[in-house]
C-alpha angles and dihedrals in degrees: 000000000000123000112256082234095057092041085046089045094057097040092063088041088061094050092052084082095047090053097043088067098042081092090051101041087048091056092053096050089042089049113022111022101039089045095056096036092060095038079052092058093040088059084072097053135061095241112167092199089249113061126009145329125240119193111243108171118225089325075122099057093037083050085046101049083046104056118078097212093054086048090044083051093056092044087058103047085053094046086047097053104035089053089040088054104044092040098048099040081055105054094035096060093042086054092052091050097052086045106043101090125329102060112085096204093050099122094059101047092053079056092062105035087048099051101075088063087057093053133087110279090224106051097055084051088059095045084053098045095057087052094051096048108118082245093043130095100283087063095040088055095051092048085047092056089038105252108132104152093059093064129105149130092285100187081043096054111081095221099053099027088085087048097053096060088054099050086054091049100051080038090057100035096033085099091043089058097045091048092050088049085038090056085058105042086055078056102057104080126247091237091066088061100036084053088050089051098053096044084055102243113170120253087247093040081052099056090041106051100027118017094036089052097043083050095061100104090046079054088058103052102039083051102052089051102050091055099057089047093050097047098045091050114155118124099056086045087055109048096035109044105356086229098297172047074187093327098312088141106029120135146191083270097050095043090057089047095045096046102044103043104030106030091028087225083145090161099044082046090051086057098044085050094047086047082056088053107054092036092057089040088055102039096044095044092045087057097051091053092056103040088051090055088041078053090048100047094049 
């Protein structure tokens, strides 16, 4: 039977732990969770950021499900995300398997791919802006090849100015999305390549059948990621396009911004943001959901 000292002893020892994150945990509620939770009940008032605040119901969600500009907002924000998904998951696991093991200079070249998801946001959309502007390098390519026709201020066109901002961000987390599939793939063992080689499997029947489902829970989690990335843009929006031409560009994230701090709507803002919340919760979770049973069935 163990002493009551010793028992006592490593009792104490085990809530060390739980008191070493009570800081921490303080800190979340105090930052995270209060903040949300009263921008939450200023989305159902007409708070103006300055008075007071009167309680208006959902008059905020009906104005918002009304106006075109706040729907075309929320168009925007999907198309974003489902392109920037699809389009960096893609790249990103066709860059970790170039650079898994046969390049030598592999490490140097992860290096490179990674470091735009370690920069200012901002100052990569400057940069690219600069390179997008109808007198910057894109155009100057084009007339150099001798494609003329094909230049224009491509975060000022309405049709393209959408599609700029998506070619920076899946410029910028392409290399978020390779180190988290090259982290799976160091995880898959050697013998399980070495067996497919000698029952002849074909490099494509291979990746198919035994790399894409080992890599399902890297899916998952890049995926994951990249959705909520895609869905919160505004960095990128705002010093790219500004939201236009005429809105052309605007998102969940520009609207709020917009709303609050130029036109003082504080309380419509707070139920666009809280919109934002709950799109990028369900979406994310149901994901989840559907890429662990994907896991589970393969």
């Amino acid at each position: 039977m163990t002493p009551a000292p010793a028992r006592s002893r490593r009792r104490r020892l085990t809530q060390v732990p739980w008191l070493l994150a009570v800081p921490g945990l303080i800190a979340v509620v105090a930052f995270h969770y209060a903040p949300v939770t009263v921008g939450g009940y200023f989305a159902f008032t007409d708070w103006n950021g300055i008075g007071g605040a009167s309680w208006i119901g959902l008059d905020n969600f009906r104005t918002i499900f009304s106006d075109p500009t706040a729907r075309g907002a929320l168009l925007h924000s999907l198309e974003l995300a489902i392109c920037f998904v699809v389009a960096v998951n893609a790249i990103g696991l066709a860059l970790a398997l170039a650079l898994n093991r046969a390049v030598k200079t592999r490490n140097f070249l992860r290096l490179v791919f990674f470091t735009p998801v370690v920069m200012s946001p901002l100052a990569i959309a400057f940069i690219w802006r600069w390179i997008f502007d109808y007198g910057g390098a894109l155009n100057r390519v084009l007339s150099t090849v001798g494609l003329d026709s094909w230049k224009r201020a491509w975060t000022g066109d309405p049709k393209t100015a959408l599609a700029s901002i998506l070619v920076v961000m899946i410029w910028q987390f392409s290399g978020l999305a390779m180190v988290l599939f090259l982290a799976g793939l160091q995880g898959i063992s050697d013998d399980i390549y070495e067996a497919t080689l000698v029952d002849g499997a074909s490099g494509w029947l291979r990746l198919r059948k035994v790399v894409l489902p080992l890599l399902a829970p890297a899916l998952t989690v890049s995926a994951t990621l990249t959705l909520i990335t895609g869905l919160r843009v505004f960095d990128q929006v705002l010093a790219l396009t500004d939201a236009g031409p005429a809105g052309a560009s605007a998102t969940l994230a520009t609207e709020i911004y917009e709303q609050t701090f130029f036109e003082l709507r504080y309380g419509y803002g707070a139920a666009l943001a809280l919109i934002l919340t709950l799109l990028i919760t369900a979406i994310a979770l149901g994901q989840i959901v559907v890429l662990r049973r994907n896991e589970q069935r393969l």
